[in-house]
VOPAMI-344708 format. One record per residue: x, y, z of N, C-alpha, C in turn. Coordinates in steps of 0.05 Angstrom, whole numbers, padded with zeros to 5 digits, always signed. Layout:
<lumlums>
XYZXYZXYZ
...
</lumlums>
This chain:
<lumlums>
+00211-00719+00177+00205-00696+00194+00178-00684+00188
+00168-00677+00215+00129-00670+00206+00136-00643+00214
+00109-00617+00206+00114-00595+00209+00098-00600+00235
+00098-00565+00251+00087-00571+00273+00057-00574+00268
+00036-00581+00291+00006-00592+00283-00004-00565+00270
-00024-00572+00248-00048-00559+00240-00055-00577+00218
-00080-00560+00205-00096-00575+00184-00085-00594+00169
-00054-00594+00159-00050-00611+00135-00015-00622+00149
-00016-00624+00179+00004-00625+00193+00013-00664+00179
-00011-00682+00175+00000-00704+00165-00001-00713+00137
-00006-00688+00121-00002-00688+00089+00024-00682+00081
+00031-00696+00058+00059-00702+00047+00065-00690+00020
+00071-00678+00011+00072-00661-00009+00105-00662-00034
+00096-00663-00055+00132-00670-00070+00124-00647-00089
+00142-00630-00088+00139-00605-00107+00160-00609-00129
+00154-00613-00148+00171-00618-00170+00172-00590-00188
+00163-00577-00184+00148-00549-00202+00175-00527-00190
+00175-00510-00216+00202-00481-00208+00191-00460-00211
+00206-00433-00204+00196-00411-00206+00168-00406-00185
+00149-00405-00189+00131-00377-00176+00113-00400-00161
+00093-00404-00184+00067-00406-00179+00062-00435-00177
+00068-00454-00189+00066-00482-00169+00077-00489-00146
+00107-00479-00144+00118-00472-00115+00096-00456-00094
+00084-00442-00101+00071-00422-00084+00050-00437-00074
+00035-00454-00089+00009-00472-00085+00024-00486-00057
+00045-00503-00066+00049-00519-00045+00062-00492-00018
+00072-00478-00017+00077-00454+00007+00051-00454+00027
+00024-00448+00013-00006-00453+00020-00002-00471+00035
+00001-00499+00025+00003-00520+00043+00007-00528+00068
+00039-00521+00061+00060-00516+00090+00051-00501+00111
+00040-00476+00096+00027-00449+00127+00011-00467+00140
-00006-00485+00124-00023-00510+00143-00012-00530+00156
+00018-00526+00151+00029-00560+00163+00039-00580+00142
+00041-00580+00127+00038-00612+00109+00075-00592+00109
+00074-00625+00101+00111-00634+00097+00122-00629+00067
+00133-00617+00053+00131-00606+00027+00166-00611+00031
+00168-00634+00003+00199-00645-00007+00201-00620-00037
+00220-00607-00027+00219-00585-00066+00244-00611-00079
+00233-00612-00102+00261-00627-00118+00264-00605-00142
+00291-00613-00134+00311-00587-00155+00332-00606-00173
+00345-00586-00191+00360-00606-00209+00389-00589-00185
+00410-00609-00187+00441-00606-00171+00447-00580-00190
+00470-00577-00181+00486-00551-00192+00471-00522-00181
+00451-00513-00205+00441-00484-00195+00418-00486-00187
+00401-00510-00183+00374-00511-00166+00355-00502-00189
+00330-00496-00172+00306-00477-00182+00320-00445-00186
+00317-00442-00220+00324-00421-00233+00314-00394-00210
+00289-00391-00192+00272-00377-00187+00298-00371-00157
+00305-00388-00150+00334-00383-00137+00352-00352-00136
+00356-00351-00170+00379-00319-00168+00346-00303-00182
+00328-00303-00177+00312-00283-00189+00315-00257-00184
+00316-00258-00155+00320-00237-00139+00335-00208-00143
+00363-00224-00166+00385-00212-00172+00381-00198-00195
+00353-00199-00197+00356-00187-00235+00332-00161-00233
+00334-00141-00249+00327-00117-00244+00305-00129-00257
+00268-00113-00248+00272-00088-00239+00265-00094-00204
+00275-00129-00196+00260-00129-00168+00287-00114-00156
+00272-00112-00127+00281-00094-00099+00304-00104-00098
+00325-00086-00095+00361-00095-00098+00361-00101-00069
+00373-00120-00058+00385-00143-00036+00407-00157-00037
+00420-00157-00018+00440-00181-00016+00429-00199-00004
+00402-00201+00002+00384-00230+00014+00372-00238-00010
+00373-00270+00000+00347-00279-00020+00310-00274-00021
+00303-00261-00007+00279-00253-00005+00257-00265-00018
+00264-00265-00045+00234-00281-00058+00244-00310-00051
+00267-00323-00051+00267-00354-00044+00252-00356-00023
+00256-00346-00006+00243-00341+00026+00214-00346+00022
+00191-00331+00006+00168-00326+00009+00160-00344-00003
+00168-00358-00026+00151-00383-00040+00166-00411-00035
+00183-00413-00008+00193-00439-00005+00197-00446+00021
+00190-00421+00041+00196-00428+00063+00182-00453+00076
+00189-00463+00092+00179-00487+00109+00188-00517+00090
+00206-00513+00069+00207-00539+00051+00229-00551+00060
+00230-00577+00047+00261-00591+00046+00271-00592+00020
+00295-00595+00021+00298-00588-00016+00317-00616-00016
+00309-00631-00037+00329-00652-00054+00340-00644-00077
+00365-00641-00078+00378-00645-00111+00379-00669-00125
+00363-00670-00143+00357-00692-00156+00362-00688-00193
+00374-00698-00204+00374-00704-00226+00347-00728-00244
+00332-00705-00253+00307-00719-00266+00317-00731-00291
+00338-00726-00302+00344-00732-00332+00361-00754-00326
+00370-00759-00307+00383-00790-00306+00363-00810-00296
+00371-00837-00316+00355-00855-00317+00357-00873-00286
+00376-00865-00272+00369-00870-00240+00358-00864-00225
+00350-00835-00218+00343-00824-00211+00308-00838-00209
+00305-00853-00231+00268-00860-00224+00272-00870-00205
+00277-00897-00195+00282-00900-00167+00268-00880-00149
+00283-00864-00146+00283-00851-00128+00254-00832-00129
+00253-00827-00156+00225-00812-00159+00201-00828-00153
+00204-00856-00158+00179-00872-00153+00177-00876-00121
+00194-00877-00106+00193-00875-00077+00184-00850-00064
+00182-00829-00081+00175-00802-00073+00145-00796-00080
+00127-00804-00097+00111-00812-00113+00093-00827-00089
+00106-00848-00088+00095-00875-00067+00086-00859-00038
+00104-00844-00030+00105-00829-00010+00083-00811-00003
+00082-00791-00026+00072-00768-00032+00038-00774-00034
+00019-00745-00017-00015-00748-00008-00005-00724-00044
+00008-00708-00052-00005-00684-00061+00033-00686-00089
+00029-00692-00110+00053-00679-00126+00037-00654-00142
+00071-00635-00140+00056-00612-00156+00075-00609-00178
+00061-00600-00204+00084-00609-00231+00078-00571-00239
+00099-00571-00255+00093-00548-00275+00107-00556-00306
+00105-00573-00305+00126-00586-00334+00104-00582-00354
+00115-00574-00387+00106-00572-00403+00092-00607-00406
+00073-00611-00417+00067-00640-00422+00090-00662-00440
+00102-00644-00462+00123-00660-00483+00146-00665-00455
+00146-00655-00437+00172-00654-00416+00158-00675-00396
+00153-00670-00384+00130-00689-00362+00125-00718-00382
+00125-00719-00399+00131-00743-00420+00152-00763-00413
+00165-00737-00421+00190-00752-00428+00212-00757-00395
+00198-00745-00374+00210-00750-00350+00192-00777-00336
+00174-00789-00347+00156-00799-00331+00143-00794-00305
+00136-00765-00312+00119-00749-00295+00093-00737-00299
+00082-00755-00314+00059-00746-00335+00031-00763-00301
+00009-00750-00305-00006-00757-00283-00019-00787-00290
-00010-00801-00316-00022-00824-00318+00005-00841-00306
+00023-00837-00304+00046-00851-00292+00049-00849-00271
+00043-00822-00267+00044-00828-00231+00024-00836-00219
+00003-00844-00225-00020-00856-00213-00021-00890-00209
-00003-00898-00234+00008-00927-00233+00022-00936-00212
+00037-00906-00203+00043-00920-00175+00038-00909-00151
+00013-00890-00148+00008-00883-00125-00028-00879-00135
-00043-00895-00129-00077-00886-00146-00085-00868-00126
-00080-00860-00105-00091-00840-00075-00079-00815-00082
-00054-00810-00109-00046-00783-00104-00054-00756-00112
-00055-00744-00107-00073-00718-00118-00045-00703-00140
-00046-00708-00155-00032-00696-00182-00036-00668-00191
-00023-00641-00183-00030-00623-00188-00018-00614-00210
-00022-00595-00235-00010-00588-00255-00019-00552-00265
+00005-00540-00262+00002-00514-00272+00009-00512-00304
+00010-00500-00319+00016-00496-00350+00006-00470-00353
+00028-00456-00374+00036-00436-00380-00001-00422-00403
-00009-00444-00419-00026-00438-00430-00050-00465-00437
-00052-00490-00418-00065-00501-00417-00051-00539-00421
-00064-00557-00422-00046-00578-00427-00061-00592-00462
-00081-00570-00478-00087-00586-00498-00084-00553-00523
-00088-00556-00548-00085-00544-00562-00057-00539-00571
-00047-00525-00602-00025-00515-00604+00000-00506-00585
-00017-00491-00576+00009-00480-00556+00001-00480-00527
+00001-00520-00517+00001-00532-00495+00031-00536-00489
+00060-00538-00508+00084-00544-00498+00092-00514-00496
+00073-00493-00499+00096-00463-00495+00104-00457-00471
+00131-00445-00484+00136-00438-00438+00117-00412-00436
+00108-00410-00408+00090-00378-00404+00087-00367-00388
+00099-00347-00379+00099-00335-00357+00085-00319-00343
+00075-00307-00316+00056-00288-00318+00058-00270-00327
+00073-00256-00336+00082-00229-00353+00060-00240-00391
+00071-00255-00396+00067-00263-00419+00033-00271-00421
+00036-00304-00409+00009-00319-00404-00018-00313-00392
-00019-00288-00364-00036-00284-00346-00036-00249-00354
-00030-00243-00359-00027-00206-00363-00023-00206-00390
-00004-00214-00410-00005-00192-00440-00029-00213-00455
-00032-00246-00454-00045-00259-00467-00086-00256-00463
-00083-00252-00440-00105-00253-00430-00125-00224-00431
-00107-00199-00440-00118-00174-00450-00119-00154-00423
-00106-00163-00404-00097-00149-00377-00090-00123-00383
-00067-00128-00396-00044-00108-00403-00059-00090-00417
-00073-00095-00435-00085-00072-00464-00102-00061-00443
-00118-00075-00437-00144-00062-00414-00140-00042-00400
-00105-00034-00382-00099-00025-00353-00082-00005-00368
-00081+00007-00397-00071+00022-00410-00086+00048-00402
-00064+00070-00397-00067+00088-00399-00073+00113-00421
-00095+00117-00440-00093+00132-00466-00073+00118-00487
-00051+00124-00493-00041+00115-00516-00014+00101-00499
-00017+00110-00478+00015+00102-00463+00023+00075-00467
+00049+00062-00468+00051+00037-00469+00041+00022-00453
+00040-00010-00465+00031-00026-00439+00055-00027-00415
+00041-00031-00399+00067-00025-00366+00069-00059-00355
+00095-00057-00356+00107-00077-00339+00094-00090-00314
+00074-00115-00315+00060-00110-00290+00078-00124-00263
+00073-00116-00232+00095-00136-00209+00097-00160-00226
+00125-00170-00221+00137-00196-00220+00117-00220-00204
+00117-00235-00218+00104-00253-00189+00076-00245-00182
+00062-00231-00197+00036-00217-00178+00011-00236-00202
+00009-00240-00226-00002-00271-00230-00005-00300-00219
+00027-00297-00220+00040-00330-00211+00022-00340-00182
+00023-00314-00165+00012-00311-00131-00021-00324-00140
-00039-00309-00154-00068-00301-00154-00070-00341-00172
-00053-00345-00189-00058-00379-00196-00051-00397-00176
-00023-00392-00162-00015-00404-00141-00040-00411-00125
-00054-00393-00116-00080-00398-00102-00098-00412-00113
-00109-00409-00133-00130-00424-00148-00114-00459-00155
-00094-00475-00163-00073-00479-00157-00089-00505-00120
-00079-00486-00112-00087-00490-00080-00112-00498-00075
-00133-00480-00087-00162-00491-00090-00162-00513-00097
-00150-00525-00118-00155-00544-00134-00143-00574-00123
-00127-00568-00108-00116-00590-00091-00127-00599-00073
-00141-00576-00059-00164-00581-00034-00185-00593-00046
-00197-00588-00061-00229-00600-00076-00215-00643-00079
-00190-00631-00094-00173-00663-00099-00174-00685-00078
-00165-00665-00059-00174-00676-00039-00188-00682-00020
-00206-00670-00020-00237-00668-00012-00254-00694-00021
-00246-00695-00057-00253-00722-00068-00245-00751-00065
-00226-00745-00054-00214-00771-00045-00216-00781-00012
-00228-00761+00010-00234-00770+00022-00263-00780+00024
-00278-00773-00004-00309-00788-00012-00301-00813-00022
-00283-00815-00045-00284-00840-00060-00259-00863-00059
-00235-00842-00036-00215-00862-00035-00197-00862-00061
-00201-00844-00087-00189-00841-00105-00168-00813-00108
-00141-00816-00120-00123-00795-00123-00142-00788-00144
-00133-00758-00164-00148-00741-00180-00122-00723-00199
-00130-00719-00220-00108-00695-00235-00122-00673-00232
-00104-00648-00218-00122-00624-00219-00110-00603-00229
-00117-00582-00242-00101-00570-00258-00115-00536-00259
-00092-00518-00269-00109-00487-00270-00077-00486-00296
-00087-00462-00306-00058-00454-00319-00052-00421-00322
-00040-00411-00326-00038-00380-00331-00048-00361-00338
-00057-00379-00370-00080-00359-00385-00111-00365-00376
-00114-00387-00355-00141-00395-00350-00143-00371-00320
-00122-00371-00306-00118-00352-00289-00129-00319-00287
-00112-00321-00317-00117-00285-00323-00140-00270-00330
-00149-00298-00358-00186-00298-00368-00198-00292-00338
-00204-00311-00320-00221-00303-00301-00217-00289-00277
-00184-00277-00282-00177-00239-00270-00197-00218-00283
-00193-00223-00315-00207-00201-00333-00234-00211-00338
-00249-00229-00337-00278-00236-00339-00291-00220-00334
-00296-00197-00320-00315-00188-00318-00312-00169-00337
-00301-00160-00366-00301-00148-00380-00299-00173-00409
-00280-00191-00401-00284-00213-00417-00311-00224-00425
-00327-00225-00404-00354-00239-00410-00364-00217-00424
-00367-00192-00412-00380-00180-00435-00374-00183-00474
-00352-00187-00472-00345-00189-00502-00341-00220-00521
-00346-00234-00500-00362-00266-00510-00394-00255-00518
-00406-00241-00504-00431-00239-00512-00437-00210-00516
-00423-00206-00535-00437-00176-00552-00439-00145-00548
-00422-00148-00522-00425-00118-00508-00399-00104-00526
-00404-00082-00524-00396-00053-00540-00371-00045-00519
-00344-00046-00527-00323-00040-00512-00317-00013-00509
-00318+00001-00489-00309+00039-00495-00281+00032-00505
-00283+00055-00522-00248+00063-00542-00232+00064-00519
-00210+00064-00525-00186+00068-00506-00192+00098-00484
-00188+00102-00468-00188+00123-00452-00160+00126-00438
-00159+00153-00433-00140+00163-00413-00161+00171-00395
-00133+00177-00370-00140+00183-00338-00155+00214-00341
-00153+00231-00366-00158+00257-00366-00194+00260-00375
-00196+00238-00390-00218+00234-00412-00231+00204-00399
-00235+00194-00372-00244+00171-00373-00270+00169-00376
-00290+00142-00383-00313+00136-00384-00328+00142-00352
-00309+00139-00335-00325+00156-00304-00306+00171-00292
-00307+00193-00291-00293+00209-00269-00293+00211-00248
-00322+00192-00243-00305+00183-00205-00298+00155-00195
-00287+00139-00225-00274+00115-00221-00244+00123-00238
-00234+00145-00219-00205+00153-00235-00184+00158-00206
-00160+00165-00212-00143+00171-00205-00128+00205-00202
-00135+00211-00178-00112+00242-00169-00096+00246-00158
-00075+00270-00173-00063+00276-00155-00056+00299-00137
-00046+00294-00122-00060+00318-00079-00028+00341-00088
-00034+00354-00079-00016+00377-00067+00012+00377-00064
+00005+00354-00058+00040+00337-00047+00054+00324-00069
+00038+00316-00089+00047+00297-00106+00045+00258-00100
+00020+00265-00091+00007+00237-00084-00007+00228-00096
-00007+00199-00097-00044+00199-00119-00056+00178-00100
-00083+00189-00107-00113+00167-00096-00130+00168-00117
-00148+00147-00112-00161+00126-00131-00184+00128-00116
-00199+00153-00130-00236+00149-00128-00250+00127-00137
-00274+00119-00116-00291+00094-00128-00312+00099-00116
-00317+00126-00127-00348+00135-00126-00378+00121-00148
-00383+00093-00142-00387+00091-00163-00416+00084-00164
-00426+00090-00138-00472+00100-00147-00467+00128-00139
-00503+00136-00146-00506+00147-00156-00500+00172-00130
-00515+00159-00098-00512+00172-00078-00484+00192-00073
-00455+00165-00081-00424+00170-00073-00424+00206-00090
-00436+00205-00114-00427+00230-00118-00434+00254-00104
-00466+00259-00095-00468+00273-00073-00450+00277-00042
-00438+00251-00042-00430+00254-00015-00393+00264-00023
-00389+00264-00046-00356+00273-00050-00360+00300-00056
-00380+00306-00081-00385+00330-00071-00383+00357-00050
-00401+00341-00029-00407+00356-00003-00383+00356+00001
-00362+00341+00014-00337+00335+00018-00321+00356+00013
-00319+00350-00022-00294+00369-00033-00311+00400-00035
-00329+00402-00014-00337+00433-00020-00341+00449-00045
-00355+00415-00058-00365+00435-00089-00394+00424-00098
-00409+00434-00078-00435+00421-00072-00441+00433-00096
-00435+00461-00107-00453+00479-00140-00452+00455-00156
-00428+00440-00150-00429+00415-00184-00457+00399-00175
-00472+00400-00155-00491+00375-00154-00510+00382-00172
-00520+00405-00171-00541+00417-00185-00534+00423-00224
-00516+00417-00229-00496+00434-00257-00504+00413-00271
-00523+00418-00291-00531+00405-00319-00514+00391-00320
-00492+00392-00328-00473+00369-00340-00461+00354-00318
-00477+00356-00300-00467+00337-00267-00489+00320-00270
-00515+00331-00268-00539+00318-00249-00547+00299-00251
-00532+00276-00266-00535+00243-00274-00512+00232-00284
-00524+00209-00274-00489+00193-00285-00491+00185-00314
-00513+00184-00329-00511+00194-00355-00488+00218-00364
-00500+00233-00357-00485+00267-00353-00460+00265-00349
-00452+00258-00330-00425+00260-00325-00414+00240-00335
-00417+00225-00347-00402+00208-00372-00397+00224-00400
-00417+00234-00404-00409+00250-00426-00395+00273-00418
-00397+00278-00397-00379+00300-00388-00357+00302-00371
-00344+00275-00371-00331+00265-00359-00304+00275-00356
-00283+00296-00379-00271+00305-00386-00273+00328-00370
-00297+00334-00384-00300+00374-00348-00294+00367-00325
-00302+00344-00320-00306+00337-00290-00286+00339-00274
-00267+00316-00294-00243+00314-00289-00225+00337-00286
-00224+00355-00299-00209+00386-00304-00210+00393-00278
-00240+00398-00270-00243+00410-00238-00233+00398-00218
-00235+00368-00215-00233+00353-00189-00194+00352-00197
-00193+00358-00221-00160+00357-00214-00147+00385-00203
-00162+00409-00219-00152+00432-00194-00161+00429-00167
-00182+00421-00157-00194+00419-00130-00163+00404-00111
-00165+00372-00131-00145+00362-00106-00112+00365-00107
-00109+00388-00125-00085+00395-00125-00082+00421-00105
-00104+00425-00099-00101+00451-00067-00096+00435-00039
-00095+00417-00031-00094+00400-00012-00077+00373-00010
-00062+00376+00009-00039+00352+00011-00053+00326+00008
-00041+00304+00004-00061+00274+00022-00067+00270+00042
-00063+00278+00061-00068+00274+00096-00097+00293+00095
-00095+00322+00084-00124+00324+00090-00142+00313+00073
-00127+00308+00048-00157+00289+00034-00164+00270+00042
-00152+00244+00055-00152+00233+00080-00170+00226+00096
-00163+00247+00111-00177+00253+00140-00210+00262+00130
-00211+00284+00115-00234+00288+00101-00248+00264+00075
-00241+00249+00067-00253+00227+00053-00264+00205+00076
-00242+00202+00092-00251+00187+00124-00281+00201+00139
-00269+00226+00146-00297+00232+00152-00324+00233+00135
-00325+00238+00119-00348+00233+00104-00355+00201+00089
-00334+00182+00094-00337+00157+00089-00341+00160+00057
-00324+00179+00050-00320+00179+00008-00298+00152+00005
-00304+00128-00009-00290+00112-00019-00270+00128-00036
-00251+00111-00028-00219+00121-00036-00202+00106-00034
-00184+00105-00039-00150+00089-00042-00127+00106-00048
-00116+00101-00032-00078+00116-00030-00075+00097-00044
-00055+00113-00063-00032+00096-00081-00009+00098-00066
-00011+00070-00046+00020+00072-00030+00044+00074-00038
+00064+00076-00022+00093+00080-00032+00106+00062-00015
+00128+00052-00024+00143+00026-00014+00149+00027+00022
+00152+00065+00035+00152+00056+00059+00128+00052+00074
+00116+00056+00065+00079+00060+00076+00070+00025+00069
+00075+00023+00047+00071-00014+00046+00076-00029+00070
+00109-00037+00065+00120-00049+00091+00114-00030+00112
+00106-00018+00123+00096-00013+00148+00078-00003+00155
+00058-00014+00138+00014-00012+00138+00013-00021+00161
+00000-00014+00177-00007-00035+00214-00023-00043+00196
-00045-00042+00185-00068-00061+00177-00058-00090+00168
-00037-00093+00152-00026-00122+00144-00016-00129+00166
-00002-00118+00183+00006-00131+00205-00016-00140+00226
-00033-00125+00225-00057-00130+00247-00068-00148+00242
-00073-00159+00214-00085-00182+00203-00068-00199+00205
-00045-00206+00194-00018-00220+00198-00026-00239+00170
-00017-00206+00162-00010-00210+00127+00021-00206+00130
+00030-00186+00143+00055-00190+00145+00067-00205+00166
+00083-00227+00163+00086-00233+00191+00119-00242+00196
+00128-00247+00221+00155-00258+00225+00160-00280+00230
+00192-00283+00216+00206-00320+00211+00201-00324+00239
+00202-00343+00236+00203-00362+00262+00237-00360+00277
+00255-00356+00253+00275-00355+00264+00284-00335+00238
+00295-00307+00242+00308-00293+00222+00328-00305+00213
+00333-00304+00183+00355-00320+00178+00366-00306+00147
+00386-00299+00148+00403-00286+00124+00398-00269+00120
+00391-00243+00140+00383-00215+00140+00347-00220+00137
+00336-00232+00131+00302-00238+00122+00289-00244+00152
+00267-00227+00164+00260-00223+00184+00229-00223+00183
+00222-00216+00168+00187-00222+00148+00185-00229+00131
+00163-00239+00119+00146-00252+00090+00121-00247+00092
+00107-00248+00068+00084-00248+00072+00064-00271+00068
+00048-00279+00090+00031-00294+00092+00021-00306+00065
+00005-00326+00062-00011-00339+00040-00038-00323+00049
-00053-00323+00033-00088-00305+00034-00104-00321+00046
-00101-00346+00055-00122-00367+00065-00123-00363+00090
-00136-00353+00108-00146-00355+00128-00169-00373+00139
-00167-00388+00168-00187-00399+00177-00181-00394+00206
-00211-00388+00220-00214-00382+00243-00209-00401+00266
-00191-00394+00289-00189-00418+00305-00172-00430+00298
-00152-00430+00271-00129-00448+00264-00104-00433+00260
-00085-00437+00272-00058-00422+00275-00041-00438+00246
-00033-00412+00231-00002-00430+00208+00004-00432+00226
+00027-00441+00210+00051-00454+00229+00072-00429+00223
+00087-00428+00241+00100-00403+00240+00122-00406+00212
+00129-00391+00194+00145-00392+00178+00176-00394+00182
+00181-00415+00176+00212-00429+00180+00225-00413+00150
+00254-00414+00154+00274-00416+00133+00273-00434+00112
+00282-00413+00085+00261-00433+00067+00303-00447+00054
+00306-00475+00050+00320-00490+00043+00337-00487+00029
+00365-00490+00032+00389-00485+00019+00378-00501-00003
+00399-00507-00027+00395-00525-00046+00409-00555-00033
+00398-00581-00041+00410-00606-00028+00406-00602+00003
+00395-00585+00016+00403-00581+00040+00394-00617+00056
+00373-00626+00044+00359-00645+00060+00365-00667+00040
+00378-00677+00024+00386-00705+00001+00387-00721+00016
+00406-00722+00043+00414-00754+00049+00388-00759+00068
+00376-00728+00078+00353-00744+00091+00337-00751+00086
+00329-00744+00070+00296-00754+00051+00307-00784+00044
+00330-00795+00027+00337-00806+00012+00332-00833+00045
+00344-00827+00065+00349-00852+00074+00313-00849+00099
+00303-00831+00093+00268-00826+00098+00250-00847+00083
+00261-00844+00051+00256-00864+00035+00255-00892+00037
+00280-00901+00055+00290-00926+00050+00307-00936+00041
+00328-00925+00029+00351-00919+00014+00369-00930+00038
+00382-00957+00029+00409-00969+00046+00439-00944+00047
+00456-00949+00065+00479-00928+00063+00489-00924+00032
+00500-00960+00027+00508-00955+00007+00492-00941-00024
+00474-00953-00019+00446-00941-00046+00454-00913-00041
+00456-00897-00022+00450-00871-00015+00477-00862-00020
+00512-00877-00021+00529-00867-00027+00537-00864-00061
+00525-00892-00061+00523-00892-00093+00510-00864-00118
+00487-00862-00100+00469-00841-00120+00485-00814-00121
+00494-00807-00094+00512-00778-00093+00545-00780-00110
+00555-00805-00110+00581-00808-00120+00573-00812-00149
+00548-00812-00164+00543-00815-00186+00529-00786-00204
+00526-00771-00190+00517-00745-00194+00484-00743-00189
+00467-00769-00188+00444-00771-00187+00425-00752-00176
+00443-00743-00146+00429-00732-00117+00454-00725-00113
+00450-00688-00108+00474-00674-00101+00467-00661-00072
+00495-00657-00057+00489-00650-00028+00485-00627-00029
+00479-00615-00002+00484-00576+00009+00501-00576+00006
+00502-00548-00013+00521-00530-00019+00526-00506-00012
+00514-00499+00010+00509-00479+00029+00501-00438+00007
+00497-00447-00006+00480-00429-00029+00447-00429-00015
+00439-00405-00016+00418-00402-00013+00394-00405-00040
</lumlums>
């Protein structure tokens, strides 16, 4: 089965990878078309399956995140730990323009899923590999998550601290997404090179390589010698008009006044043109060291005024700013929809009526509309006899536990 036409409408894709962010690479894919097989182990599938169910995400009786990083797939239950099952993996392999792995390397070893094995039997395939913290050094077999690998390892977490406050829990899934992509990059270049040289490629990104070049631009400074400001709070920051307030209402926005002009023009704005002229204003020298006064004022100022007029008045004067949205203002921004960041299933299915888009856009080229993303086994006997797999071969493998059917589990 082909998806409908676009860019990668005759690319073939075998996702071997669980949870977030190698799944998510290949999702990219699919919005283009390509045919993406997920293989899962029988019984409970991809762990990333009941995620949904565990606090602190959004309580549902839908599966919702299955939906967003699997829709458009086919799913095989396959048992990788039985020694039958190669078979079946080497025909998938043979098959497959793009495999995507997330296996620790000691695991990918020992499954014969390592990118020098699979190239033995497919040299055209583009071998993609995510890892938790890289595939060489000490701790190349750790498991790592984005919580862990891309945010606490990478100095995210310490950085986005508030004064002494603990480090904060960052979104679920909001690493996994930003590698997933890079991930995606890396497949395209893969195969970019192989339509120069005719050769498959191993391509690879990992978590903590993810996060380093999230935080790089504070990272680089401290490879080469720059002087880190001490911890700050939101009361005491190093700029007071790269901070956070809150309005009348109990709202907060995120100033990013940050030359030298923006301060004059917030100023004028918030009707406290006297601060332009005030010694301890009149340079951004100045108001770094005085960053603390500043702050004092601009927090009584925008505590006289709801958000809608700060708003309307930061709009008019074109003062850079950001609402700190709230969950109903999210789901129902027209701007994501206008763009078709948010968009609708192709066919609603289990209460799930939206997802959100992948970030890749190209002009002139339509995704493909987002399908229902795959029971577990839902697709075994078809892939299997897609493959080449005789009736009996194909009764055998399921009566042996090898390849388990739909089980109508989402």
């Amino acid at each position: 089965m082909k998806n409908p036409e676009s860019v990668f409408s005759d690319l073939k894709v075998v996702d071997f990878a669980s949870y977030i962010a190698g799944p998510a690479a290949a999702t990219i894919l699919s919005d283009f078309g390509a045919t993406v097989i997920k293989v899962e182990p029988p019984g409970s599938g991809d762990a990333y399956r009941q995620l949904y169910t565990l606090p602190p995400n959004p309580i549902s009786e839908h599966n919702y995140a299955w939906q967003l990083t699997n829709r458009n797939k086919r799913s095989i239950a396959l048992n990788l730990k039985d020694p039958s099952a190669q078979d079946v993996v080497a025909r998938l392999i043979k098959w497959a323009d793009v495999v995507v792995s997330n296996f620790p390397p000691q695991v990918g070893e020992r499954l014969g899923l390592t990118y020098e094995k699979v190239a033995t039997l497919n040299s055209r395939v583009v071998y993609a590999e995510i890892t938790g913290y890289g595939t060489n050094g000490p701790e190349a077999n750790k498991p790592g998550f984005d919580i862990t690998a891309y945010w606490a390892r990478t100095g995210l977490m310490q950085m986005m601290r508030d004064g002494d406050s603990p480090p904060a829990l960052p979104l679920p899934g909001s690493g996994d997404h930003s590698v997933a992509t890079t991930l995606y990059s890396a497949i395209v270049t893969g195969l970019y090179r192989r339509e120069k040289t005719g050769k498959g490629s191993h391509v690879s990104t990992s978590l903590i390589a993810g996060g380093a070049w999230a935080a790089a631009a504070w990272i680089e400074g401290g490879l080469n010698g720059a002087k880190f400001y001490g911890r700050s709070s939101r009361k005491t920051p190093p700029n007071a008009l790269l901070n956070t307030y809150r309005t009348a209402d109990d709202r907060w926005l995120v100033l990013v006044a940050a030359q030298g002009k923006d301060w004059q023009i917030l100023a004028n704005a918030m009707q406290l043109q006297t601060l332009i002229d005030d010694p301890r204003f009149a340079s951004s020298r100045a108001r770094a060291t005085n960053a603390g006064a500043l702050v004092e004022i601009l927090d009584a100022h925008f505590a006289k005024q709801p958000l809608s007029y700060w708003k309307r008045t930061f709009d008019e004067a074109r003062v850079i700013y950001g609402v700190v949205q709230i969950a109903d203002e999210i789901v129902n921004d027209r701007q994501m929809y206008e763009n078709d960041v948010f968009v609708p299933l192709a066919e609603p299915s289990d209460g799930v009526t939206h997802t959100v888009s992948s970030p890749v856009q190209i002009a002139g080229v339509s995704k493909v509309a987002p399908g229902r993303a795959p029971h577990l086994g839902e697709h075994s006997h078809d892939v299997l006899h897609e493959l080449g797999f005789a009736p009996e071969e194909i009764t055998s493998l399921f009566s042996n536990g090898v390849v388990a059917k739909h089980n109508n589990e989402a």
